[in-house]
C-alpha positions as CSV (number, residue, x, y, z in Angstrom):
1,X,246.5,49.3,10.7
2,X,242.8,49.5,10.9
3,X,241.2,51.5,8.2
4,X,239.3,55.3,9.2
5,X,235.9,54.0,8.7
6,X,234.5,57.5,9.2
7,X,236.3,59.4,6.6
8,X,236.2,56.1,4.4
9,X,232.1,55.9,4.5
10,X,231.9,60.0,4.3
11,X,234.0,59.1,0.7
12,X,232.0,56.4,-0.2
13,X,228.7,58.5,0.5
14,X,229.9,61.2,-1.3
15,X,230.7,59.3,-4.7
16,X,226.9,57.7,-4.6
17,X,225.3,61.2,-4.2
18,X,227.1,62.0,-7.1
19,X,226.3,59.6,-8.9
20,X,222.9,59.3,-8.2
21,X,222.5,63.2,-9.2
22,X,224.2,62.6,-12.5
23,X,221.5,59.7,-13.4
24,X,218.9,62.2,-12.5
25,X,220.4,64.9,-14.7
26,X,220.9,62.5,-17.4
27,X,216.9,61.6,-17.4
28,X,216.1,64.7,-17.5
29,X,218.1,65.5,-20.0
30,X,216.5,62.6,-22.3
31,X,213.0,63.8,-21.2
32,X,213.9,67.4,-22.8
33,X,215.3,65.7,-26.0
34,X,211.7,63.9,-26.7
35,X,210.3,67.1,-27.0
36,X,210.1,70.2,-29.3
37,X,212.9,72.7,-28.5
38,X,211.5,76.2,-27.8
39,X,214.7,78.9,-27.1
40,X,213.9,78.5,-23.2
41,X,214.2,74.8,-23.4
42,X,217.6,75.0,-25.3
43,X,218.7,77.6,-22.4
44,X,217.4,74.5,-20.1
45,X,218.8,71.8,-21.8
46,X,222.3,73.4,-21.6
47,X,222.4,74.3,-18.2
48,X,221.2,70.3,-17.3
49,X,224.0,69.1,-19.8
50,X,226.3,71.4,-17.2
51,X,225.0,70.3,-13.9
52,X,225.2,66.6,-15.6
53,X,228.9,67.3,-16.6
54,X,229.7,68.8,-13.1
55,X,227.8,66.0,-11.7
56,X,229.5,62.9,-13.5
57,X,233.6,64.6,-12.9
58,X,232.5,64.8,-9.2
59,X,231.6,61.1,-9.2
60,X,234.6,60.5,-11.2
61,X,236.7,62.3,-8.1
62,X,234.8,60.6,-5.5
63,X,235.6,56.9,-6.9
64,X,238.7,57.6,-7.6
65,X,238.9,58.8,-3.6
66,X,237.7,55.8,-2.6
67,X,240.1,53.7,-4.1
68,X,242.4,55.7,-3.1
69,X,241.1,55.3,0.5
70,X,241.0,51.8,0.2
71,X,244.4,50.8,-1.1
72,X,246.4,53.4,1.1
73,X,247.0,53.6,4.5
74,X,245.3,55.6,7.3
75,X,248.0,58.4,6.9
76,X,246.7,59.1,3.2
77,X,243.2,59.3,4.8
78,X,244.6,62.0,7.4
79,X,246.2,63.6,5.0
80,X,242.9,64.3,3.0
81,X,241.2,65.7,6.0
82,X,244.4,68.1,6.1
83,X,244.4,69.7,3.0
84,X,240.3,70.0,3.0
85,X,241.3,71.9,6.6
86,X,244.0,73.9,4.7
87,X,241.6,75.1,1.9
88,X,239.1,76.0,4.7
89,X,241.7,78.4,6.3
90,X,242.5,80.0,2.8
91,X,239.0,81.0,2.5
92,X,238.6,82.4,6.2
93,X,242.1,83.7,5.4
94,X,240.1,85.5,2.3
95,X,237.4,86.5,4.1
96,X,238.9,88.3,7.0
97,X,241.4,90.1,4.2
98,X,238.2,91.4,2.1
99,X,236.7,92.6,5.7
100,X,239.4,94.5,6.4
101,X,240.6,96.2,3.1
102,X,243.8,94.1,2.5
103,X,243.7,92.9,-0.9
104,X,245.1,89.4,-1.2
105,X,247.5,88.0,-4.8
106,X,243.6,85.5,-5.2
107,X,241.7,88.7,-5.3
108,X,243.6,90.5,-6.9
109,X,244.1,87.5,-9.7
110,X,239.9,87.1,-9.3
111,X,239.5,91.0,-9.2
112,X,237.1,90.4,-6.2
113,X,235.4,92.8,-4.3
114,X,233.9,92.2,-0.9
115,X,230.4,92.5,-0.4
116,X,230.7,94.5,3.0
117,X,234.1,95.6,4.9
118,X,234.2,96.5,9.0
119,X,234.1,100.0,9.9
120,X,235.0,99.7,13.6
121,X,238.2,100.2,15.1
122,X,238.1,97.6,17.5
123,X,236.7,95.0,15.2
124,X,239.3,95.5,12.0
125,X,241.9,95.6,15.0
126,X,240.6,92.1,16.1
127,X,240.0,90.7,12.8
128,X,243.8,91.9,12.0
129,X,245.4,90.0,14.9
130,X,242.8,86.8,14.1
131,X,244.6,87.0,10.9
132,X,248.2,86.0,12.2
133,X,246.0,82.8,14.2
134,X,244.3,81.9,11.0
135,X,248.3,81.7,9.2
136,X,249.6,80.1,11.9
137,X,246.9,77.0,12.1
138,X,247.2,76.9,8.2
139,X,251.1,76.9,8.4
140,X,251.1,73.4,10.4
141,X,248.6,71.8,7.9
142,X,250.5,72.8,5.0
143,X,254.2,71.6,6.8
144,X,252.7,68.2,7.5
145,X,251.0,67.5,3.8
146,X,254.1,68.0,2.4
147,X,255.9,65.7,5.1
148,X,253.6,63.6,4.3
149,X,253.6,63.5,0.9
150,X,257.5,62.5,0.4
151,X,257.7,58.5,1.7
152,X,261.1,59.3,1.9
153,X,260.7,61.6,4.7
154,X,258.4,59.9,6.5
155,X,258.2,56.5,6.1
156,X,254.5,54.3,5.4
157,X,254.0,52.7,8.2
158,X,254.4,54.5,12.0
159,X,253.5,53.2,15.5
160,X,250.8,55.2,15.6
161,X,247.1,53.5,16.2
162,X,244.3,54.8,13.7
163,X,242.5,56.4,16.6
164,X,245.4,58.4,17.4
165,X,245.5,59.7,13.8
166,X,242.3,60.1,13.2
167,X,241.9,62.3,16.0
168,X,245.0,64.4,15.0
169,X,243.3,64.3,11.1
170,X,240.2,65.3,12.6
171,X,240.0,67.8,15.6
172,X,241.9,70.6,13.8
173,X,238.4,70.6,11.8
174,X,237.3,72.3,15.1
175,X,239.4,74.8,14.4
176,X,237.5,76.2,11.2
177,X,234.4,76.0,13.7
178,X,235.8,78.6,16.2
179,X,236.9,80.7,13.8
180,X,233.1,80.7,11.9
181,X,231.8,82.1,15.2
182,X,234.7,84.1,15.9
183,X,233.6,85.7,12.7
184,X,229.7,85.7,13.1
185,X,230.4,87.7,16.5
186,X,232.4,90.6,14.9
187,X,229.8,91.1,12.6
188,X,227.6,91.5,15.1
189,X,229.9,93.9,16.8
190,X,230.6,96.0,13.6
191,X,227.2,96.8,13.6
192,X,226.3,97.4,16.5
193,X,228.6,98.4,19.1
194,X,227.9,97.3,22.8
195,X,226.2,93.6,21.8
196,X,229.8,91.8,22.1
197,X,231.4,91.7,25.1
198,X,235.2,91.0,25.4
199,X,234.8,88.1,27.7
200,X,232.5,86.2,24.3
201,X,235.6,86.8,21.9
202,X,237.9,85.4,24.8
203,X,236.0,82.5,25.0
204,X,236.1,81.8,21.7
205,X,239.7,82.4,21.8
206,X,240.7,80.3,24.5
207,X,239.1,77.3,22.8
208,X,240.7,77.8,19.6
209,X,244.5,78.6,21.5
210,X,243.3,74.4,22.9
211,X,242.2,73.0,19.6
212,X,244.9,74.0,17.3
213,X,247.8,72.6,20.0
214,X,246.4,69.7,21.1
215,X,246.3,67.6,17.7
216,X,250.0,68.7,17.3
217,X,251.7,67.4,20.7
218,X,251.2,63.3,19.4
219,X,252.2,64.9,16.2
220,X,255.6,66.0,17.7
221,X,255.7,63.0,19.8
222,X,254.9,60.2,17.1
223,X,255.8,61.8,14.4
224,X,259.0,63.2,14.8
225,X,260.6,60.3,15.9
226,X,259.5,58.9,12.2
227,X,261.0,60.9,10.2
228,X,264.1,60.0,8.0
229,X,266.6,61.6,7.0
230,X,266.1,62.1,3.4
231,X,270.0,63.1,1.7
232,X,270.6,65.3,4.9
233,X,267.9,67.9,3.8
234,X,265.2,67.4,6.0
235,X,265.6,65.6,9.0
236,X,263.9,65.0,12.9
237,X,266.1,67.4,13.9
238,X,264.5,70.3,11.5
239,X,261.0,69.3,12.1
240,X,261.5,68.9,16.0
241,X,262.8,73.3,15.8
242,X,260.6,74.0,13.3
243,X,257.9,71.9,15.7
244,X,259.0,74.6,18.6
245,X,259.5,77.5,16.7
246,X,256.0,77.0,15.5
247,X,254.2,76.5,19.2
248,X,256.1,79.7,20.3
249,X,254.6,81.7,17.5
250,X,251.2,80.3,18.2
251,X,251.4,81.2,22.1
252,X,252.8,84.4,20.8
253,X,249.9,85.6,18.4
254,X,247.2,84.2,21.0
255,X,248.6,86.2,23.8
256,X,249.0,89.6,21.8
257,X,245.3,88.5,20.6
258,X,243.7,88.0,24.2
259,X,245.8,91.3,25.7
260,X,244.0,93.5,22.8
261,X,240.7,92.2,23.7
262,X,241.0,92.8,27.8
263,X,242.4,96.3,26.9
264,X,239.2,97.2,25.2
265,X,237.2,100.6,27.2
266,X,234.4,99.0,29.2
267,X,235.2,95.7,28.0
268,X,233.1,95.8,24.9
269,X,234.1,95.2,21.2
């Protein structure tokens, strides 16, 4: 199959910035040992030998990417965009909890404290259903990078073209963009009640109800059909009801979402 050049040359680019930075870092850190160390310059010079540290094991990561990139198929690449997506929904996932007072096992563990919480009704009510959205998206990502993961399951190669996976590795990035300005506009609305009408959330609602099905429908119908049985565990069967069971709860948490919203008193958040 033809290779992702996209994701490929973002990987590539990414391991020269790196590396580039760490032989910046590493100059400057020979420039500071040429001269007489005052206490500031010893403060200095460890904080460069720590950017150059950071610098060199994210060059290190990025090559090895590459490589990785270059000797695997384009499901490994698709598979990398997945769990970058996945991360990117624990962190809205975070976000949203801190907002609205729920404390999550990572903050509790990091003993976090959010910066500011929402004191409107409407908005922690919104925020609270977005919450069972964000979980479902993530729930999909994480099902498929462990498919994914086990060869057993689903074998290397699939009659699948690259553009077909790319796009399914790729669009559910949108996904994390709707649900940036989903949050940006409840800010707003937290603070100042009347700037956000209901018909802005549902727009932003309706786009993300498209964006996180559509990548999934060639999923189901490429594949599915893939998948085999692996000692009678996991088979096309499972993943075609777990495929369904999935899309119901999706419609499900967007329809309880959208009927909150229109019930809102002169359709403002």
């Amino acid at each position: 199959m033809a290779r992702l050049d996209t994701c490929v040359q973002e990987i590539v680019s990414k391991a020269c910035r790196m590396i580039c930075r760490s032989f910046l870092e590493a100059n400057a850190l020979i420039e500071q040992m040429k001269i007489e160390l005052s206490p500031q310059e010893v403060e200095r010079r460890s904080q460069t030998h720590s950017l150059l540290t950071r610098y060199l094991n994210e060059a290190f990561d990025s090559i090895d990417s590459t490589i990785e990139s270059i000797q695997g198929s384009d499901w490994d690449l698709a598979l990398k965009d997945w769990k970058s997506e996945s991360k990117c929904l624990n962190r809205t996932l975070e976000k949203l909890a801190g907002l609205i007072e729920l404390v999550t096992d990572t903050m509790e563990e990091e003993n976090e404290k959010p910066a500011k919480r929402f004191v409107r009704g409407p908005v922690i009510n919104i925020a609270t259903l977005l919450i069972v959205i964000v979980k479902n998206s993530r729930s999909i990502l994480d099902k498929f990078i462990t498919l994914g993961t086990n060869t057993k399951r689903l074998p290397f190669f699939m009659e699948m073209g690259s553009d077909r996976i790319e796009f399914i590795a790729t669009f559910h990035g949108n996904v994390s963009g709707n649900l940036n300005s989903m949050l940006s506009i409840l800010e707003t609305a937290d603070v100042a009640h009347g700037a956000v009408r209901g018909e802005e959330v549902l727009e932003i609602a309706k786009e993300l109800r498209y964006r996180s099905a559509v990548p999934w429908l060639p999923a189901q119908r490429d594949m599915a059909p893939a998948i085999a049985d692996a000692d009678g565990v996991f088979t096309q069967d499972h993943y075609n009801s777990w495929l369904l069971s999935w899309n119901t709860k999706r419609l499900l948490a967007f329809k309880v979402f959208e009927n909150y919203v229109k019930s809102l008193r002169g359709n403002l958040v």
